[in-house]
Structure formats: structure tokens, C-alpha cells
N, C-alpha and C positions, 0 to 999 in steps of 0.2 A: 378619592376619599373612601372609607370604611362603606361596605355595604351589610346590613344583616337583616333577615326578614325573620325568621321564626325562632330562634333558639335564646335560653336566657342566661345561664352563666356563662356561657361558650362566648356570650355576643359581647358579655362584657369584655372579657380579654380582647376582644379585637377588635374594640372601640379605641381603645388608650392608641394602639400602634396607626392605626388608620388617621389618629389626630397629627399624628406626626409626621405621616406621608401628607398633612396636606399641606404641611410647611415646604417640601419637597417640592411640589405642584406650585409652588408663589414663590420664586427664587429670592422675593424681593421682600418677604411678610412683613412685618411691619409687627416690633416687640409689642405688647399688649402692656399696658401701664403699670409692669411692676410684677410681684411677688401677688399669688394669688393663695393666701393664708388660708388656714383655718385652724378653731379652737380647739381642742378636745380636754374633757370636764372626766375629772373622777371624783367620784363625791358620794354620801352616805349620805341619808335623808331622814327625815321626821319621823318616817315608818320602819325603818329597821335601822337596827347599829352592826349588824350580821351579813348585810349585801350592800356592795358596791352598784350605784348605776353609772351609766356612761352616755356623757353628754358630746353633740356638737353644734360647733357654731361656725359663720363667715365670716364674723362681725364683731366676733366675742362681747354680744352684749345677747343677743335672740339664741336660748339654744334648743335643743331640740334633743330628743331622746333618741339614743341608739339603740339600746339593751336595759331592761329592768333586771336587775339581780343578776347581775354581768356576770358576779365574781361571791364566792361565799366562800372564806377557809374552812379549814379540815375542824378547827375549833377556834372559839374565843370572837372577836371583836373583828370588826373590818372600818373602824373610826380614821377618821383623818388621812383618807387617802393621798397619794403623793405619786404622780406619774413623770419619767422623762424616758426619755426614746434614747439610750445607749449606742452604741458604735459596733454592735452585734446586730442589729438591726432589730432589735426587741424590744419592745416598752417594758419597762420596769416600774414594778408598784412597791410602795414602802408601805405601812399602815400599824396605827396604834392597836395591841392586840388583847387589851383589855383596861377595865378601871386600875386596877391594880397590876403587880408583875413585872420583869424585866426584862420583857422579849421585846423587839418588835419585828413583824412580819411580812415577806418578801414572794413575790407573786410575777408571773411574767408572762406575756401576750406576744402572737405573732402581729396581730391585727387589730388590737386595743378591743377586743370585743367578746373571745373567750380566754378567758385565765387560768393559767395553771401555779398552782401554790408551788414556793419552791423551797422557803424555810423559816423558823423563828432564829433569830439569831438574838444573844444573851448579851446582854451589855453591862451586866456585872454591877448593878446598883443596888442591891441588900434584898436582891430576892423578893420573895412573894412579898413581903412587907412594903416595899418601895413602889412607885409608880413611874410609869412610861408611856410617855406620850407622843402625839403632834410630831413624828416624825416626816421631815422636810429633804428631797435629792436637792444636794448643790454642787453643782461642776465646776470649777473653777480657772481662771483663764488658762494654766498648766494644762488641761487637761484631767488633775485628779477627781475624783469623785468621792463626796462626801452625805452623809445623813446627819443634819442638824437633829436633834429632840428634846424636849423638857421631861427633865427628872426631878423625881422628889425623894430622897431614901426613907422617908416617914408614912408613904403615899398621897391619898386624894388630898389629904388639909394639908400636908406639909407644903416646905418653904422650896418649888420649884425653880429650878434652875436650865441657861442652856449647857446642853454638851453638843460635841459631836463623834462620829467614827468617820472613818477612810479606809475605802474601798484598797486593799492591799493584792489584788489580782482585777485582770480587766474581765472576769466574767462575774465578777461583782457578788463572791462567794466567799470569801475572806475578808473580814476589818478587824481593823486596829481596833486596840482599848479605847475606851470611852475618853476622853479630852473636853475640860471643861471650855466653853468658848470665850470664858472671862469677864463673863455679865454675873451683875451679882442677884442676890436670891431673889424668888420671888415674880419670876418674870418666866411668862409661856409661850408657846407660840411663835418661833422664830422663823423668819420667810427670810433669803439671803439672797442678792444679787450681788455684783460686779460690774461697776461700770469704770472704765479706764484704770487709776491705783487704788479707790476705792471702792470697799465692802459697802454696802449698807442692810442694815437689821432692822424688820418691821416686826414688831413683838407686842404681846400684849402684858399691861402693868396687872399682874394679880392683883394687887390692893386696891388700885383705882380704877381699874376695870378700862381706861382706855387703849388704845392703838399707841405706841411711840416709835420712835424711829432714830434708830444711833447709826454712827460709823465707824469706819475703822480704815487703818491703812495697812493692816494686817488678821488674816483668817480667825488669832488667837488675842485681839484685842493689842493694847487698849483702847476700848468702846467709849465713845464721845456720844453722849441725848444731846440730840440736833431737836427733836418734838415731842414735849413731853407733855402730859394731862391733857387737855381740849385741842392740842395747837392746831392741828385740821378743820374743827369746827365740824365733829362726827359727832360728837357725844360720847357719852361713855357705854355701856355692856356691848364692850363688842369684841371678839377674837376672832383667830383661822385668819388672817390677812395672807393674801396671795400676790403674787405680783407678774406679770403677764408684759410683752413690750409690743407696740399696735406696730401698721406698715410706718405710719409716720414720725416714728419715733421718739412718741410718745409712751407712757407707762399707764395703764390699766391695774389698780391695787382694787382686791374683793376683799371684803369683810362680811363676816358671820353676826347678826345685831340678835346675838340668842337672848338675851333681856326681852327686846320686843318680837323673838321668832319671824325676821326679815333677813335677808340677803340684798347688800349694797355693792358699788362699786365706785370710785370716784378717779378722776384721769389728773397725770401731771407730766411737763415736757422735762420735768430736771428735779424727780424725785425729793424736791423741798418744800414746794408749793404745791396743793392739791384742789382740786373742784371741788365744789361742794358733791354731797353722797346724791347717790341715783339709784333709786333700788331695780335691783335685776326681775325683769320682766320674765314670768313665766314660771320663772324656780323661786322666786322669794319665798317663805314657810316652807317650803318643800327639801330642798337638797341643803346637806350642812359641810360644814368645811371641806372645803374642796382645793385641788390645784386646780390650773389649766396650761395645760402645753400646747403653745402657740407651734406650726406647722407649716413648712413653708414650700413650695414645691418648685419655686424658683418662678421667673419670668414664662410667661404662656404667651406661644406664640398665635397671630391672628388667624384663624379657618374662615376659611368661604365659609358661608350657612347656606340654608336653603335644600334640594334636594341632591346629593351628592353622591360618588360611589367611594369606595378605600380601594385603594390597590397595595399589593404588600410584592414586590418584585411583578411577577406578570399575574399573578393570579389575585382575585377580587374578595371581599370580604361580602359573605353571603350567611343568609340565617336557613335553614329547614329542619324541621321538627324542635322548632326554638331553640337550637342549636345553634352556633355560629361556627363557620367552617369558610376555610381560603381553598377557592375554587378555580378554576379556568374559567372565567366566563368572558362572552363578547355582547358583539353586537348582533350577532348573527345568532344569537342561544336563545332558547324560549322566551317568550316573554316572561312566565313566571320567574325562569332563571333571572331574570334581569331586575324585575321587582323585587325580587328577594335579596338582591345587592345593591340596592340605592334605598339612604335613610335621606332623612330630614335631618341636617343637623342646628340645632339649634341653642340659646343659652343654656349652662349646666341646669341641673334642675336642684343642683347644691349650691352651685355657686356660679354667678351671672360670666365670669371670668375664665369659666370653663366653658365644656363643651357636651352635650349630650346626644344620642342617636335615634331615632324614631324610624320604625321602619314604615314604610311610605303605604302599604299593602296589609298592614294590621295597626292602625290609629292605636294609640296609649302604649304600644308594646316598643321597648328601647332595649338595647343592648347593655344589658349590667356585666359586672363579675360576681361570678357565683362559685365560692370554694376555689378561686383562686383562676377560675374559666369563664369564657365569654359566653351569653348566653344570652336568649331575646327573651322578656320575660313581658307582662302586663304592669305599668305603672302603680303598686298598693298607695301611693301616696303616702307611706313613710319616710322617715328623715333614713333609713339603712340604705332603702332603696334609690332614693335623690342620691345619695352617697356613691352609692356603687354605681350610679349608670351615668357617670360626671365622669370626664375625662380631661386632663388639661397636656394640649400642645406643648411640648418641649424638642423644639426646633422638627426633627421627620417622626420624632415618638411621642406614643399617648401614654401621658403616667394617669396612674389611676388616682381620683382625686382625697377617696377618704386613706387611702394606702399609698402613701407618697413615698417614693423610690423603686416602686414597682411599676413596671412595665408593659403592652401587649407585646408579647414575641409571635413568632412567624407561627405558635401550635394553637395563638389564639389564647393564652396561658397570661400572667401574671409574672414576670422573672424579675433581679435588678438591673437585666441588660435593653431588654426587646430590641422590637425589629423598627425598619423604616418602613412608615406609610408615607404615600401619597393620594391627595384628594384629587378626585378625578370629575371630569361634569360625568351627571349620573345615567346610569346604562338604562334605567327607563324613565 
């Protein structure tokens, strides 16, 4: 098993690889019950329409603050955020870039947690006069990639409609002309999934102010209202609906209730019948239309707990100077050498499913990633830090739990490959 005694970003990196030597160490592990998710929430809140915060969750219902003012553009609006994780390995932000105008604006994260702006692109709706909004990522089973938005050519009172564009290069720097999606006026808010040959569109009615829900058996219509006015039993002033899918394959739909400044959520197994609303604990009046991209890091295999050490080929996973570093150690090496490479491993402190490191020789101090390195640091008791010092088993390697598909490699680092650990009984 991973051992780390002092160091903090260092310790992180070499916590993920050691979870995976201890699969190594159990020839026999035994899969852990599944897909060990998590949420992640982009969203503008009550207090600014200018900064992005960035939420997460286990559970996607409980979340928990990463960063306040993640993300602020160069100018204009940061409304209606809109995240999905690309095939560059980058999160991708879409967002409405003001009341008026016909841009909307494109931002990109290594880590979901610092943003770099990357452009406005013009979608040719009558200019500063017209309005653009509620821009929504939709992937679709192809593989293409698309930005649903509501447009108005009159702006804020005019007669809103959806369009879309399509991504015409995979570094998602080029789209196609604006494409009406076939819904007629009057209608915002469009959230799009796919499930087997059907589309379905949760949109909101401008006139009546509820949630409805059409289909289609094609991206460009035509759109059948399957749920129109109350048919949920939500009530009406509500918009921003999202749509999220749980482990159990069920569907997770949020709604924005800006009438009464609440934040709800109601669950359904087959996107036609919905639970009654549940307002979202924690963020209600606080964060305003948001996605959430569900994250999956695959099945986690099971780790001994208890007091353990990491071994990465012959050499041991040790912390000194809250540093983590792969050492030669034995049984024959100091005792402090040997404390300083045996943690406690124990449930994540993100997520019970993972796995966290505690060095046995400095109580509260675990092994996180820090800038992309293993390091022993002191527990803050933030949700960044439960984040980064969470590790989940994937078969000899530890992926890192808020940064899934990255790795511990043998430098102690962060990579998409890493190394194989094994968990070892512990050397003190």
C-alpha cells in the first residue's frame, strides 16, 4: 500500500498509484458495487451574473463549494453556465454573455476549477438589437457536438425561439450557422438528451411560465408536447431545467423556481413521469441556472484499510518534508523511515467509495494532489481538499477522485497513464 508521512501535493500524486498496488497485493479484490460518480455544478448565483462558482457533489443532491468566482470573462455576462468534459480531456464552458447581443461565450478548464476564456462566437441573430441566451452542450449519439440557445431578434420582450450550432472541428473552435431546432416561438430554455432513437426537450413555456417536455425522432424536429402547462405538478415560474442520469438509472431533472427564488429537483425512471419537486439543500436562493455533469471514474476496486504501506515496483511510498517521494525503504530502515511510509487508509473523505491516506505519524495530515503532485498536507476541512486527498482504485492504479482519468505515476505526479501500486502490511 501507498505510504506518505510529510509532504502535501507530492503525497497526493502518490496516493491514486498506491490504491492500485493494492489491488495487486488481493489477486482476488472483489469489484466494489459499481461506478463511483460524482456531480460537478457550474452555476451563477444571486450575488453576481459576472462569476461562475463551481460546485460538487456524490450524491447529486448535497453539494458543496469548490471555488467562488471560479471564472469571470474578459467582459459581459457569465449567466447560464453550461459544462461537458470533451475528448481533449478538457471541460468545456458555454455561457450567456449578456441581456442583449449575439455572442455567446466559450471558456476551458484543465481541472474544472481554473478557467481560461477562449472566445465569443457570433451566431448572427440581428446583432446588438437581438438577444442570446441559455446556451446548452448537447453530444449526440454520433458523436457530433452541438450548443442548443434561445434567441429573440427583437431582444429581452421578443418572441424567443430554440436554435442550435455544430461544432465543425473536434477542438470545438468552429460552428456551423445558427439552425432553427423547429420549436415554434416563444419558448426558452432548451436542455436535450438522447435516449435510444429519441430526442427529448425540457424547455420552458414563455407565456405560461411552466417546464414542458416535447420529443422528437430527429435533432431538427418535428417536436411532439408530450407535458404541457402543470403536467408534472411543479407549478409554474420556473426555468433553467437540467437533466443529469443517477447510477441507477434513473434521471435527476433541476429547475430554477426564480418566481419564488428556490432551486428544485424531481427524479424520473423513463423521462415521462416525474416525483413530486424537492428543493435542493444548501444552494436553494443561492446558485441560479446551472448544469451538472455527472462523472464517472468507473468501478473501484476494494483496498485493505487500516494501517498500510504503497509499494510502486520495490520502492515504498513515503512523505518528508510534506512531500511525498518513492523510496527504498525496508524493514531494516529507521523507524521514522518506516512511519513515514505507512498511512491509515481509510473511506474517501469525498466519497465513502473511495479511498483516503492519513499518515499514521502526523494525525489529520493525508496525502492530496497539489498542482497536479502528491503532497501531505493538514486536513482544511474543505470540499477542494476531501476532493483531492480521495483516491479511487482502478484495478493496480489510483485515479484521482475529483480529476478522473488521471493517474499516480511512478514521479508521484498526476498523468492519463500511471503506475502500479501495491498495498503492502505496513512497515511500522
Amino acid at each position: 500500500m501507498l505510504a506518505i508521512t510529510d509532504g502535501p501535493p507530492m503525497l497526493r500524486r502518490v496516493l491514486l498509484p498506491l490504491l492500485l498496488i493494492a489491488v495487486l497485493l488481493h489477486p482476488t479484490p472483489a469489484n466494489a458495487a459499481g461506478p463511483a460518480p460524482h456531480y460537478l455544478m457550474t452555476a451563477f448565483t444571486n450575488a453576481s451574473e459576472s462569476n461562475m462558482y463551481v460546485y460538487d457533489s456524490s450524491n447529486a443532491a448535497n453539494y458543496n463549494l469548490i471555488r467562488a468566482n471560479a471564472y469571470t470573462p474578459p467582459s459581459g455576462l457569465i449567466r447560464d453556465p453550461s459544462v461537458i468534459k470533451h475528448s481533449d480531456g478538457y471541460y468545456h464552458l458555454v455561457y450567456t454573455t449578456g441581456w442583449t447581443g449575439n455572442t455567446i461565450g466559450f471558456a476551458r478548464s484543465a481541472d474544472a476549477v481554473t478557467w481560461t476564456f477562449q472566445r465569443n462566437v457570433v451566431v448572427g441573430l440581428n446583432g446588438s438589437t437581438g438577444s442570446t441566451w441559455a446556451p446548452e452542450w448537447f453530444r449526440d449519439s454520433d458523436g457530433s457536438v452541438h450548443v442548443v440557445f434561445s434567441a429573440s431578434t427583437t431582444g429581452t420582450a421578443g418572441q424567443f425561439r430554440p436554435y442550435r450550432i455544430t461544432a465543425t472541428n473536434s477542438a470545438l473552435s468552429a460552428w456551423s450557422a445558427a439552425t432553427p431546432l423547429g420549436i415554434s416561438a416563444n419558448y426558452i430554455d432548451s436542455f436535450l438528451v438522447k435516449v435510444g432513437g429519441t430526442y427529448h426537450n425540457f424547455l420552458k413555456n414563455e407565456t405560461t411560465k411552466y417546464i414542458e417536455h416535447a420529443t422528437a425522432t430527429s435533432l431538427n424536429g418535428p417536436w411532439t408536447f408530450v407535458g404541457t402547462g402543470n403536467w408534472a405538478g411543479w407549478g409554474s415560474g420556473l426555468e433553467g431545467p437540467a437533466l443529469v442520469r443517477l447510477p441507477d438509472n434513473r434521471w435527476r431533472l433541476y429547475f430554477d423556481n426564480y418566481s419564488g427564488g428556490r432551486y428544485y429537483y424531481a427524479d424520473s425512471s423513463d423521462l415521462s413521469s416525474f416525483s413530486s419537486r424537492t428543493e435542493l439543500s444548501g444552494l436553494s436562493g443561492t446558485a441560479r441556472h446551472f448544469t451538472v455533469l455527472r462523472e464517472d471514474s468507473g468501478d473501484t476496486t476494494a483496498l485493505p484499510t487500516g494501517n498500510r504501506s504503497l509499494r510502486a515496483g520495490s520502492l515504498y511510498v513515503r512523505h518528508r518534508d510534506y512531500q511525498a517521494y518513492l523510496e527504498n525503504v525496508s524493514a531494516s530502515s529507521s523507524l521514522l523511515a518506516r512511519q513515514d511510509s505507512t498511512f491509515t487508509i481509510g473511506a474517501g473523505l469525498a466519497h465513502s467509495g473511495c479511498y483516503s491516506f492519513q499518515a499514521i505519524n502526523f494525525p489529520g495530515y493525508y496525502l492530496r494532489h497539489y498542482n497536479m503532485q502528491l503532497v501531505l498536507q493538514r486536513n482544511d476541512g474543505s470540499a477542494i481538499f476531501r476532493g483531492d486527498a480521495t483516491f479511487c482504485a482502478r484495478g493496480s492504479l489510483l485515479e484521482s477522485y475529483n480529476l478522473p482519468g488521471k493517474f499516480l505515476n511512478g514521479s508521484l505526479r498526476l498523468d492519463p497513464t500511471g503506475t502500479a501500486f501495491t498495498v503492502t502490511s505496513p512497515l511500522a
